[in-house]
C-alpha positions in Angstrom: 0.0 0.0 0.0 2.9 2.5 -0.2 2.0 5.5 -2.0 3.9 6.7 -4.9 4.0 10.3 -5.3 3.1 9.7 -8.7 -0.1 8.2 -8.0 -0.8 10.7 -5.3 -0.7 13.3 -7.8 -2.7 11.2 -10.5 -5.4 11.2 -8.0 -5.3 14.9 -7.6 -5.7 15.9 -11.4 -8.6 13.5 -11.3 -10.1 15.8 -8.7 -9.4 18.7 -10.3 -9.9 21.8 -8.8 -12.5 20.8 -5.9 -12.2 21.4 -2.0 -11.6 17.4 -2.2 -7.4 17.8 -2.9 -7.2 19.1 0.7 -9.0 15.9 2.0 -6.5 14.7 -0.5 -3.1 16.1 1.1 -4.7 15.2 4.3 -4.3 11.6 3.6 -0.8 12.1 2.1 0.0 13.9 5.4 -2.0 10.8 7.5 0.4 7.8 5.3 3.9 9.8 5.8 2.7 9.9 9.7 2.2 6.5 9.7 5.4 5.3 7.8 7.4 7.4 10.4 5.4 5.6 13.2 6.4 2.5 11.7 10.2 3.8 11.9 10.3 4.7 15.1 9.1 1.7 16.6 11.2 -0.5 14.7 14.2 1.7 16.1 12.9 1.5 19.3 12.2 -2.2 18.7 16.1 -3.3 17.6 17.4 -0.6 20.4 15.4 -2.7 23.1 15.7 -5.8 21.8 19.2 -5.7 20.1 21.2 -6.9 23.5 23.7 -4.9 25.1 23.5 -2.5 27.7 20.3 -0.2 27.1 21.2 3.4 26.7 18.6 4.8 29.2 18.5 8.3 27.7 18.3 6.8 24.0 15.2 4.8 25.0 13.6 7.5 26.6 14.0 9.6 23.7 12.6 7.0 21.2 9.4 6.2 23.5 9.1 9.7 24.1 8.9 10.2 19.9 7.1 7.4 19.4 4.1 8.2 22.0 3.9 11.4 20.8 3.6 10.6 16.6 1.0 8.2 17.8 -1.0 10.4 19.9 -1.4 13.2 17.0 -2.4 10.4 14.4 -4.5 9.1 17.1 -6.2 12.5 17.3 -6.2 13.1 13.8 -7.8 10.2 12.4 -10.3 10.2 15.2 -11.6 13.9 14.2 -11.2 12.8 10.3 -13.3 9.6 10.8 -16.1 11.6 13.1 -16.2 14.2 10.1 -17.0 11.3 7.6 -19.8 10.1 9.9 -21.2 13.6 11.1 -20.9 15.0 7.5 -20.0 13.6 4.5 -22.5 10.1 4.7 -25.3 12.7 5.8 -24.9 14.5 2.7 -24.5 11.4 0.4 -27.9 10.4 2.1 -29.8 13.5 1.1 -28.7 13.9 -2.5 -29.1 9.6 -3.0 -32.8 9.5 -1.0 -31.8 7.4 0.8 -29.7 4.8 -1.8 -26.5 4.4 1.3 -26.3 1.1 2.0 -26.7 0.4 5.8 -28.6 3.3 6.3 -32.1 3.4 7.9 -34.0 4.6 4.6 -31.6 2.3 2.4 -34.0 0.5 -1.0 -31.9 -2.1 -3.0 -34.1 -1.4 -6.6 -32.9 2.9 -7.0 -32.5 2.2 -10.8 -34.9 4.9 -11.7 -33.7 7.0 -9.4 -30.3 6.5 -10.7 -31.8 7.3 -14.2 -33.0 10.9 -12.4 -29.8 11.8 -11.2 -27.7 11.1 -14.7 -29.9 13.4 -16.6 -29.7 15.8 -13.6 -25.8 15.6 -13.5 -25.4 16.3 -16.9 -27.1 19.8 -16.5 -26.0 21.2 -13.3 -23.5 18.7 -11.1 -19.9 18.8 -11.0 -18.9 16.3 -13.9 -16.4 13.8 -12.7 -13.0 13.2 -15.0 -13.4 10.3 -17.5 -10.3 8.3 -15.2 -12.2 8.2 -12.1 -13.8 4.5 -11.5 -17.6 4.5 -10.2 -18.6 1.1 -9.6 -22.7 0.3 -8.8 -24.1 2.3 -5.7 -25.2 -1.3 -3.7 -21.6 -2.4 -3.7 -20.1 1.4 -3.5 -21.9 2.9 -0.6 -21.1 0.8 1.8 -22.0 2.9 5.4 -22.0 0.2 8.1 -18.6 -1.4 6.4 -17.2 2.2 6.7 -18.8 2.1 10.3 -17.5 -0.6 11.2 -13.5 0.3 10.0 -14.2 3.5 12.6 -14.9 0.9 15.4 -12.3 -1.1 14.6 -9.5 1.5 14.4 -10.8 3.2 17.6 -10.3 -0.3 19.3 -7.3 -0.6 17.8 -5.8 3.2 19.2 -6.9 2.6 22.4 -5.0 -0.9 22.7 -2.2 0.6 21.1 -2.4 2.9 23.6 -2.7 0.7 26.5 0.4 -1.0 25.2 2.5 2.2 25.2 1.7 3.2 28.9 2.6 -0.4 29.8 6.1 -0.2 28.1 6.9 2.9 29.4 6.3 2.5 33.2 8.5 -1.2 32.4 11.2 1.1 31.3 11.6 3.5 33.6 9.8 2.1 36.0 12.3 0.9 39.4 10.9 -2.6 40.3 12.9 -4.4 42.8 16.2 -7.1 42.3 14.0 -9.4 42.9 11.7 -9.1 40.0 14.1 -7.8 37.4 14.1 -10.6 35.0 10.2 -11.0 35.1 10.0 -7.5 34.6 12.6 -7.1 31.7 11.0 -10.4 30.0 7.6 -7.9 30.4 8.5 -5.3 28.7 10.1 -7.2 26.0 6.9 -9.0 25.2 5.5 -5.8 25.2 7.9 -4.3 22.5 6.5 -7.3 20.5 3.0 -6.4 20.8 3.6 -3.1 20.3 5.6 -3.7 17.0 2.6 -6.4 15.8 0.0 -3.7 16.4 1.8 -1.2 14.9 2.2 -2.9 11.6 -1.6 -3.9 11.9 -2.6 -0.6 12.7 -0.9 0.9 9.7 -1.9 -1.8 7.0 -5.8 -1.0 8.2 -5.5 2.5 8.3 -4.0 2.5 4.6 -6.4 0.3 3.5 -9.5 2.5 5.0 -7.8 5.6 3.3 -7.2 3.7 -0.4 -11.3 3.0 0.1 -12.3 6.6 0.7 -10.6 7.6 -2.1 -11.2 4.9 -4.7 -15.0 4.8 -3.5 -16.8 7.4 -1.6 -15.0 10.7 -2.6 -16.2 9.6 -6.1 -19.3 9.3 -4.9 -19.2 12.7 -3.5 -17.8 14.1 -6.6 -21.0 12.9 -8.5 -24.1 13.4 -6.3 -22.3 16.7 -4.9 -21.9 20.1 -6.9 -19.0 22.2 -6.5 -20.2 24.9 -4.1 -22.0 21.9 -2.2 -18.4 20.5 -1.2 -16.9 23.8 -0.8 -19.7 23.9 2.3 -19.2 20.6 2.9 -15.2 20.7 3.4 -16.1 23.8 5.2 -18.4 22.1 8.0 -15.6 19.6 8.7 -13.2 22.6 9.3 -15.3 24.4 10.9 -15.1 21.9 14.2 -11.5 21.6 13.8 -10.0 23.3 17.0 -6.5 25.4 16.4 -4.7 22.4 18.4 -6.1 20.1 15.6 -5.0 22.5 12.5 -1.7 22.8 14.3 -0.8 19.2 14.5 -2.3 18.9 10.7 -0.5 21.7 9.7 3.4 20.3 11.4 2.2 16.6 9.2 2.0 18.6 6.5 5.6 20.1 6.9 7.0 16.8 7.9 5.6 14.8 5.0 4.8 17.3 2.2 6.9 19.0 -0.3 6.5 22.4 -0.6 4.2 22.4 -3.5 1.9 20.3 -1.9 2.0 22.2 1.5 0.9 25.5 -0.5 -1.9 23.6 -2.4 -3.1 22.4 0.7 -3.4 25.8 2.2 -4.7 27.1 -1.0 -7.9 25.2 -0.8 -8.2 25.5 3.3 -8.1 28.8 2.8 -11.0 28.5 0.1 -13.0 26.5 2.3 -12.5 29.1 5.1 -13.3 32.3 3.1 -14.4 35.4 4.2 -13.1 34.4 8.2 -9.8 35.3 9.9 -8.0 32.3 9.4 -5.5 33.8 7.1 -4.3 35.5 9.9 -4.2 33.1 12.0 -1.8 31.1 9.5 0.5 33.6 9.8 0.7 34.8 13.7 0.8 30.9 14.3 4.3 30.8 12.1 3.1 29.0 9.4 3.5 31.6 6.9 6.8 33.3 8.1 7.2 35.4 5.6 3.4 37.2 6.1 4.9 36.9 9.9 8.2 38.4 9.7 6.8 41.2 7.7 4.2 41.8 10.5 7.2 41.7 13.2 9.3 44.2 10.9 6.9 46.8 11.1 6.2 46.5 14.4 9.4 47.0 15.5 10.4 50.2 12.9 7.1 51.7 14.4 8.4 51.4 18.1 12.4 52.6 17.4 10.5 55.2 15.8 8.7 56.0 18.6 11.9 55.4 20.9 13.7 57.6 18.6 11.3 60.2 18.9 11.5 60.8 22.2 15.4 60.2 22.3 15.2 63.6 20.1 13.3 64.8 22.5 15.6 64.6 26.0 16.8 67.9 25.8 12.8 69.1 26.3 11.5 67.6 29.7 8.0 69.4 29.5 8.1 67.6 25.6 9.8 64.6 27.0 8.0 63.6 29.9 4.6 62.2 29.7 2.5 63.7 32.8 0.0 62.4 34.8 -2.5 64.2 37.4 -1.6 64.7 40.5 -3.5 62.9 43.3 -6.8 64.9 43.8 -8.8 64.3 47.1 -10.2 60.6 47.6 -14.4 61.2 48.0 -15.3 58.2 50.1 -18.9 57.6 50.6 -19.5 56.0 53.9 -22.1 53.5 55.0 -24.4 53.6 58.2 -21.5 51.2 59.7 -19.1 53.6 59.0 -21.0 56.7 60.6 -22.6 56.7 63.4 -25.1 60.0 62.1 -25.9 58.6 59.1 -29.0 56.8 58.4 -31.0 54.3 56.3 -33.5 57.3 55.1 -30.3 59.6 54.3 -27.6 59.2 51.5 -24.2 58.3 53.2 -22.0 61.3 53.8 -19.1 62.0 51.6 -15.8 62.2 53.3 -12.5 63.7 51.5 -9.4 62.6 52.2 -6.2 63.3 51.3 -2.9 60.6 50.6 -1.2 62.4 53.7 -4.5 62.0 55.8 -4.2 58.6 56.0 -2.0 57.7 59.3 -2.3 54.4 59.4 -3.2 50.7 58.2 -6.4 50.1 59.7 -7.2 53.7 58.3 -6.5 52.6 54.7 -8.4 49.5 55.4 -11.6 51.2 56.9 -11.7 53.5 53.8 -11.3 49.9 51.5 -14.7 48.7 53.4 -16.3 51.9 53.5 -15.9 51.3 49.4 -16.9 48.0 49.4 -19.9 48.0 51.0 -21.5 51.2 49.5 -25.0 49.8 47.9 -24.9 53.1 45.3 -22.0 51.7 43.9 -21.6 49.4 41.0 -18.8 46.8 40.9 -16.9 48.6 38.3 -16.8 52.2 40.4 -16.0 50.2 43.4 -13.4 48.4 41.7 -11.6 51.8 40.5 -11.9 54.1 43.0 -10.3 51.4 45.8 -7.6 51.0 43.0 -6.9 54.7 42.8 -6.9 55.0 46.3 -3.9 52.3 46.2 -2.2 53.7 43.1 -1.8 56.8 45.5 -0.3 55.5 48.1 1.7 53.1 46.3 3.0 56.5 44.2 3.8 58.4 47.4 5.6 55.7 48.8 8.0 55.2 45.8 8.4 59.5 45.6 9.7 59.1 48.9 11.6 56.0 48.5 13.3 58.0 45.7 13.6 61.1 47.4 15.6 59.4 50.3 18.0 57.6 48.0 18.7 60.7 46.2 19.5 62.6 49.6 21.5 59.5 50.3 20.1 59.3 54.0 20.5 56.2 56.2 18.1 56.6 58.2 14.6 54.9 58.1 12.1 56.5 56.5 8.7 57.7 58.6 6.1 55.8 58.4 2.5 57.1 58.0 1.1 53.5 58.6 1.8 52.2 62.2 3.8 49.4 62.0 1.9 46.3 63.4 4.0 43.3 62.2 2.4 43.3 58.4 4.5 43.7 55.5 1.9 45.8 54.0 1.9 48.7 56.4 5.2 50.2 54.3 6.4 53.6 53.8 5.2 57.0 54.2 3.2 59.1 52.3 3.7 62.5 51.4 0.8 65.0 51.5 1.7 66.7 49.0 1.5 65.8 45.2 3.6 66.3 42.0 2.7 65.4 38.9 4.1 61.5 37.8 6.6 61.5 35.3 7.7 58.6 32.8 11.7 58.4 34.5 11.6 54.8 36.1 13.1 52.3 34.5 11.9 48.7 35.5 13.7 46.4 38.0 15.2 44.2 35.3 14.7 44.3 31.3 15.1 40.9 29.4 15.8 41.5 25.7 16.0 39.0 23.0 19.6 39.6 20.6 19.8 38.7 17.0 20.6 35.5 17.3 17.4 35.5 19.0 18.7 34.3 23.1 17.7 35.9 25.8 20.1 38.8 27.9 19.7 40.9 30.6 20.1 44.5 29.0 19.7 46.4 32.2 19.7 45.7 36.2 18.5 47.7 38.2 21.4 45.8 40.8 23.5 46.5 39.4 25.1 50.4 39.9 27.3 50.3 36.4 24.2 49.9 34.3 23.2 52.2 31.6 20.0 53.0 30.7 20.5 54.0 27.4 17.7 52.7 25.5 15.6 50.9 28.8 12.4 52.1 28.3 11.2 54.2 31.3 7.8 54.4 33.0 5.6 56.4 35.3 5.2 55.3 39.0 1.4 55.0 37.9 2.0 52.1 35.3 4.2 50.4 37.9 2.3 50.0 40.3 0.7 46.7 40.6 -3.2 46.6 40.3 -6.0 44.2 41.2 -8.5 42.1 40.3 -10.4 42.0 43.5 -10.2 45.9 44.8 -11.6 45.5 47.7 -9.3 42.6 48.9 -6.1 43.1 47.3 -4.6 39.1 47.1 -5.6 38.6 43.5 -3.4 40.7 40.6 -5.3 42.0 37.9 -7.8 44.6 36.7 -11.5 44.7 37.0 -11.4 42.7 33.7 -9.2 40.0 34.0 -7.0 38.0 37.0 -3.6 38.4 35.7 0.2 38.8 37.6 1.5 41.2 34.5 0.7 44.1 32.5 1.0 44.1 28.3 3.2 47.1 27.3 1.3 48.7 24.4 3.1 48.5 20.9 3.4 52.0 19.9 3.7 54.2 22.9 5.2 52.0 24.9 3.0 52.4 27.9 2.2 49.3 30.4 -1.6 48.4 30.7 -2.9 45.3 32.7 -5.5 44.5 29.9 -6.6 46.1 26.3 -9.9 47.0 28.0 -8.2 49.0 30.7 -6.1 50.8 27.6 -9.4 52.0 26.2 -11.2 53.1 29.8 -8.1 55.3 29.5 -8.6 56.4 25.9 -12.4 57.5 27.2 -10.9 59.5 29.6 -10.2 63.2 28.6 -6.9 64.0 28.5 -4.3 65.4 26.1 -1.7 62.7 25.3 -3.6 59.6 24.7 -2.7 56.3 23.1 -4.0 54.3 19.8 -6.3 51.5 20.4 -4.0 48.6 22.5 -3.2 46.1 19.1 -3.3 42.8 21.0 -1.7 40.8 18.2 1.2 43.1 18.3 2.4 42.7 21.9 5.7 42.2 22.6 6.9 42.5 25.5 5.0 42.4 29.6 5.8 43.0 33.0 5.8 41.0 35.8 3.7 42.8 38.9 5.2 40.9 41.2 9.4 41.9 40.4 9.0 44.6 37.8 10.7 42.7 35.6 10.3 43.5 31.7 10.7 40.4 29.5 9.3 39.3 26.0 5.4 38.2 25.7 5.7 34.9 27.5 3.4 32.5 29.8 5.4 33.0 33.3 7.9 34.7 34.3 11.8 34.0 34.0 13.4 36.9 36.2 14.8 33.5 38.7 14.7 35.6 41.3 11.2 36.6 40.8 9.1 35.8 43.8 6.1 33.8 41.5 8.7 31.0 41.5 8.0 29.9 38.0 4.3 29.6 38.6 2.3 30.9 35.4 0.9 34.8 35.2 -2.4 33.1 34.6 -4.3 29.7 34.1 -5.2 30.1 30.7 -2.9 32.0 28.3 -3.1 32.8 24.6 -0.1 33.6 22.5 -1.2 34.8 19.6 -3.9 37.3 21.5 -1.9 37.6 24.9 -5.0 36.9 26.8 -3.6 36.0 30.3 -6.8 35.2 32.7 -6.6 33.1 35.6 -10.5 32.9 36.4 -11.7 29.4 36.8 -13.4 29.5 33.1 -13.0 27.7 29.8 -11.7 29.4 27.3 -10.2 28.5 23.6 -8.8 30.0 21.3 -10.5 30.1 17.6 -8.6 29.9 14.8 -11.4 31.1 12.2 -12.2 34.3 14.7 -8.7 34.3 15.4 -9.7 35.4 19.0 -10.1 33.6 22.4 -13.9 32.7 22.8 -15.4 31.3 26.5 -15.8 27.5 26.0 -14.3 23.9 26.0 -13.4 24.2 22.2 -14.3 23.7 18.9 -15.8 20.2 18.3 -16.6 19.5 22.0 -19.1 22.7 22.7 -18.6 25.2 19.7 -18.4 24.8 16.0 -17.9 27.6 13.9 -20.1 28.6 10.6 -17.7 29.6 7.9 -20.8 31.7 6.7 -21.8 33.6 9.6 -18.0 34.0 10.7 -18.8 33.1 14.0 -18.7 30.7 16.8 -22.2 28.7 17.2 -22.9 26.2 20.0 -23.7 22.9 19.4 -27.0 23.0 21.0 -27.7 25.1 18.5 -29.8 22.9 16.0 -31.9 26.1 14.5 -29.3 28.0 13.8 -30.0 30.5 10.7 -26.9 31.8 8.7 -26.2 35.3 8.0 -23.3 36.1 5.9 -20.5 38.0 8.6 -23.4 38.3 11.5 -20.8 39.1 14.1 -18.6 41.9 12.1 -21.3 44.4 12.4 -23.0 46.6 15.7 -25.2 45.4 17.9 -28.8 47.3 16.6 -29.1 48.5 19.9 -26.3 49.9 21.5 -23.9 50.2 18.2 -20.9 48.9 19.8 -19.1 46.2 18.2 -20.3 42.6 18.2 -17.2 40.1 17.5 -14.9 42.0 20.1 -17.7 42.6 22.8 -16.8 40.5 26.4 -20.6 40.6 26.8 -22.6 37.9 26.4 -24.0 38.1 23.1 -27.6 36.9 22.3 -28.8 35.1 19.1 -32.3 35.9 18.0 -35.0 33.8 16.3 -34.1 35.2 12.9 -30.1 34.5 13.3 -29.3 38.4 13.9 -27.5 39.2 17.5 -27.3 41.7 20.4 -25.6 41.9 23.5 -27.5 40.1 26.3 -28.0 43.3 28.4 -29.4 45.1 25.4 -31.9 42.0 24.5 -33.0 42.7 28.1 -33.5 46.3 28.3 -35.5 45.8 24.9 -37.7 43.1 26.3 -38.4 45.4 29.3 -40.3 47.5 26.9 -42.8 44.7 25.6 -41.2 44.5 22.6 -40.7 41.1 20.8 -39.7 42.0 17.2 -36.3 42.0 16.0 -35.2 45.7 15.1 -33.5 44.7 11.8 -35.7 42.4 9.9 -38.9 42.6 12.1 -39.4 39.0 13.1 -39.8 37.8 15.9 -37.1 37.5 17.9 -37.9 34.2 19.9 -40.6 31.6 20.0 -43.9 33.7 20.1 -46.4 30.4 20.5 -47.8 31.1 24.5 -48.0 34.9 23.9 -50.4 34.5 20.7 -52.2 32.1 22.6 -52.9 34.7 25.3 -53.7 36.8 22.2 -56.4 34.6 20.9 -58.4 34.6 24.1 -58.3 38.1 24.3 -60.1 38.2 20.9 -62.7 35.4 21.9 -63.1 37.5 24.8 -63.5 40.5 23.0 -66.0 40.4 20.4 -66.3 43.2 17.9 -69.2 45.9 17.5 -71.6 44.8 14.8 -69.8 48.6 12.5 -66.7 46.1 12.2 -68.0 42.6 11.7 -67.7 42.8 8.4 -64.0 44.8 7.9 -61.6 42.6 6.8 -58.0 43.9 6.6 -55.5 43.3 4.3 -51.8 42.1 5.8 -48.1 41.3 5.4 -47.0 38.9 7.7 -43.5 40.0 9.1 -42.6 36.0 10.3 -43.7 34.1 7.3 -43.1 36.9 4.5 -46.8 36.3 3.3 -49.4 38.6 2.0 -53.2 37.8 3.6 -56.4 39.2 4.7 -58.0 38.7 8.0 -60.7 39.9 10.0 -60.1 43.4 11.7 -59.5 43.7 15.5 -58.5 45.6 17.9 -56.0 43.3 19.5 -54.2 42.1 16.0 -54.3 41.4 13.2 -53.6 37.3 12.8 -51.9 35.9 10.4 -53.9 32.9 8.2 -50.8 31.4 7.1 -48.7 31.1 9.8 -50.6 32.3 13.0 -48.6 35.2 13.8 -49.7 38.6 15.5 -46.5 40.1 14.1 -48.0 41.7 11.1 -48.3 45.0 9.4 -51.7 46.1 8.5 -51.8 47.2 4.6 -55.7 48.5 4.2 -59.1 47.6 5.1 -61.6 46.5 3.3 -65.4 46.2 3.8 -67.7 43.1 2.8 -71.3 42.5 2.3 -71.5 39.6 4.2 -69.4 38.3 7.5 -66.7 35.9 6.6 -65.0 34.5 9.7 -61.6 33.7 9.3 
């Protein structure tokens, strides 16, 4: 069954140009994945059998290779075989009515319907090449013997699986002296199994793959137009997860030239038109060309932005980016907090200044004052116990800099009473000065040209020049939370992260995009472009101030996190760190993180809406790019909204808190089309009885009105009312009323 790349390429000019040839290069990909499975556990197989001393390392190396090719064909055929049953037999069965064999509505005698669907191919089906074999439908579509290949290989993985755990915990595995020889004799019989299966394995999974192509994507080819299996291909990909694409895409370098490799993306790409997916090719590095170009630009745009205010030194009003000073704190206090104040009576507004507070337990009463205002929302009690921190943190570290300037050795006064805590720190000044951008950070990590890592500047370390270390404001230092009120967990009111993203262009350190716009909406005269996610570079840790390329933890060593992640979930081609107990995946189409288990397990995603669609979803409508528009409510931006989006009867969509708000006011039709946005049948009932309860005045019995239907599309006529005006199609209320008209005798309806 070896594959000839003659033959392989035989079978793609008989396709011609069809979404098929990527199915195509998939199998190519699949048979060079298994010959290399084949060669690695024959050299594991003579390493462990071949006598001698066994080279520990060598072994582990080879099982460690050998586990890891099988898991991704493992995974691989496992989503290709689902696709074949969830897809491609479906769609044979609606075009053949019924004609697969081993389906439910399978008839033997289909010789007129055959008859049908020759004259029908020759006037508007995708007309097969003159080479390609079709033998009788009976002994062609086959699907319980394809049904049954799937159970068989599955059995077959998950032995082979089995197998593989059991010879590595006999390898590396200590048993005692004792049991040595029994244990050695083990894993050898092992090797042997594992060798046999692997040979079995690979002679059934090329003979399941010869099939496909020699019978069913014939089959497909002639029941199937071309647009049909431009959808089709594109409903398989479209529950592909990035994971999935990824391990496809590093097959198809191992095991494709590079003609093939660019065909293959060629029709993906087709099959994935008008979504993102292009650029996630790219950001992922497999188009590092598109990539490095990307990178290139980045970079001339921040050295000219470095450059730019290198020009500028000599100018410190020019240089300096400022920030307010510290205004007064107005802390609204609760009935617990003041003794005058009462239930019937707004809480009292106290100012306070930085230098006001004397003490620990004082910053701490103001914290709960905060957090257990009622008038306050989350979000304002989230920023206003952040600020509160900011300023302290920023007079501390004024006066930690003033005393090293002045060179004094003697301990600083403390405003907080010191009571054994390590958070009750340094003073703070009562007076304010504007924050300027002069701090460098603790320790900047810088990648050469070769590409390594180096330390290009140490705060330690007194000999250190800060020529080009970018500098920051005490403000965009300081660490912030997630939780405001408590103060353990790092973050933002957005997201639970230990580091901030330092934006592209200006340079400045944010904990989250969405906390780079707040800013933006804030008026103020120097303010930043919109925080380019994508483009990232380079975070800080919150924990050691340490500034280091766009990476998953932290690798200052003497960084206090200990090696520990920033965050449980993280993203690198969106820098999305969030540590939240939540599931979240990263689409490849959207080329955005999403909230879910994944594509395939909860989430597919419809090529024509460009969007993510649960599974549950079994009425979902498509509209062409749904998501890239505004919501019709509010007019902010759908696809990069962190609301919870709603999906309406009619397939349009609007932010959950805006569907809400629009129910409130008793209305039930969509604001773009005018259908009804959810399943209407209990409120037309209620409806109906109030026109049997409500019986017209003999003037009207016999006005009839003329209506369009807004649900079903239909023109009618009913009888007039005063509640509605129901449809005699469909039985909707949601009409509009067109004229009336009056008849000489009563008609009821």
């Amino acid at each position: 069954l070896d594959e000839s790349p003659s033959l392989s390429k035989r079978r793609k000019d008989l396709f011609g140009d069809c979404a098929l040839v990527e199915i195509i290069h998939l199998h190519d990909c699949l048979r060079g994945a298994l010959r290399a499975l084949e060669k690695d556990v024959d050299a594991l197989n003579k390493t462990l059998l071949g006598g001698g001393d066994r080279n520990t390392s060598q072994l582990n190396e080879l099982e460690c290779k050998v586990n890891g090719r099988f898991k991704v064909i493992w995974s691989v055929f496992r989503a290709h075989s689902s696709a074949e049953d969830e897809f491609i037999w479906p769609a044979l069965q609606s075009k053949t009515q019924g004609r697969v064999k081993g389906s439910p509505s399978y008839r033997p005698d289909s010789s007129r319907v055959v008859e049908e669907e020759q004259q029908q191919q020759q006037t508007n089906r995708l007309p097969l090449k003159p080479n390609v074999a079709v033998v009788e439908d009976d002994a062609v579509m086959d699907q319980e013997a394809y049904e049954e290949d799937h159970a068989d290989e599955e059995r077959m993985f998950s032995k082979m699986d089995d197998l593989l755990k059991q010879l590595r915990e006999g390898l590396f595995e200590q048993p005692a002296e004792s049991s040595n020889k029994r244990a050695v004799k083990s894993v050898d019989e092992v090797m042997k199994s594992v060798h046999e299966l692997t040979q079995k394995l690979s002679q059934h999974l090329m003979a399941h793959l010869e099939k496909e192509e020699k019978q069913c994507m014939p089959l497909v080819m002639k029941h199937l137009s071309k647009s049909e299996i431009h959808d089709l291909v594109g409903q398989i990909m479209g529950k592909r997860s990035s994971d999935m694409i990824s391990e496809i895409m590093t097959m198809a370098v191992q095991n494709l030239n590079e003609a093939d490799r660019l065909e293959m993306v060629k029709y993906m790409k087709q099959a994935m038109a008008g979504t993102f997916f292009d650029k996630w090719l790219s950001m992922s590095g497999w188009m590092e060309d598109v990539k490095s170009k990307n990178s290139e630009e980045v970079a001339r745009k921040r050295s000219a932005d470095e450059n730019e205010e290198k020009d500028d030194s000599d100018s410190q009003a020019k240089r300096a980016r400022l920030l307010p000073s510290v205004p007064d704190i107005s802390v609204p206090l609760t009935a617990n907090d003041s003794s005058s104040s009462s239930s019937s009576t707004p809480a009292p507004i106290i100012k306070y200044r930085v230098g006001e507070i004397t003490s620990q337990a004082e910053l701490e009463k103001l914290i709960r004052a905060i957090a257990t205002n009622p008038t306050l929302t989350p979000q304002q009690k989230n920023t206003t116990i952040q600020g509160l921190r900011d300023s302290v943190w920023k007079s501390n570290q004024r006066l930690k800099a003033q005393s090293a300037a002045m060179g004094s050795n003697e301990p600083m006064p403390h405003n907080f009473a010191s009571s054994g805590s390590e958070s009750g720190s340094a003073a703070v000044s009562a007076t304010c000065v504007p924050a300027r951008r002069v701090t460098p950070p603790s320790i900047y990590y810088k990648k050469n040209d070769s590409g390594k890592l180096e330390v290009a500047w140490d705060a330690d370390k007194p000999t250190a020049k800060t020529d080009g270390v970018p500098l920051f404001s005490a403000s965009e230092l300081a660490p912030t939370y997630h939780d405001g009120a408590t103060g353990a967990v790092l973050g933002c009111p957005h997201y639970a992260r230990a580091c901030k993203l330092r934006h592209p262009v200006s340079g400045r350190l944010y904990t989250c995009r969405l906390c780079c716009e707040q800013e933006r909406e804030m008026p103020s005269k120097d303010q930043d472009e919109p925080l380019d996610r994508y483009a990232v570079q380079e975070i800080m840790c919150m924990k050691c101030n340490s500034l280091q390329p766009a990476e998953d933890r932290c690798i200052n060593p003497n960084c206090e996190s200990e090696g520990k992640p920033f965050a449980k979930y993280f993203c690198k081609i969106c820098h999305l760190y969030d540590d939240r107990p939540r599931p979240i995946f990263h689409c490849p189409y959207c080329n955005t993180c999403r909230m879910g288990l994944g594509l395939g397990i909860d989430f597919r995603h419809c090529m024509r809406c460009n969007a993510c669609v649960s599974l549950e979803d079994h009425e979902h409508r498509c509209i062409p790019q749904k998501l890239q528009g505004s919501c019709p409510i509010c007019h902010e931006s759908l696809f990069q909204s962190t609301e919870p989006l709603r999906g309406l009867k009619c397939g349009h969509v609007m932010h959950m808190s805006c569907f809400t708000n629009y129910r409130r006011g008793h209305s039930y039709t969509c604001p773009l089309c005018m259908k009804s946005m959810e399943d209407m049948t209990d409120y037309f009932a209620l409806l109906d009885a109030a026109v049997r309860m409500q019986p017209m005045p003999m003037a009207y019995l016999s006005t009839m009105s003329n209506i369009y239907c807004q649900d079903c599309e239909k023109s009618g006529q009913c009888r007039y009312h005063f509640v509605g005006q129901k449809c005699p199609h469909c039985g909707s209320y949601n009409t509009r009323e067109l004229g009336r008209v009056l008849t000489d005798t009563f008609t009821p309806c």
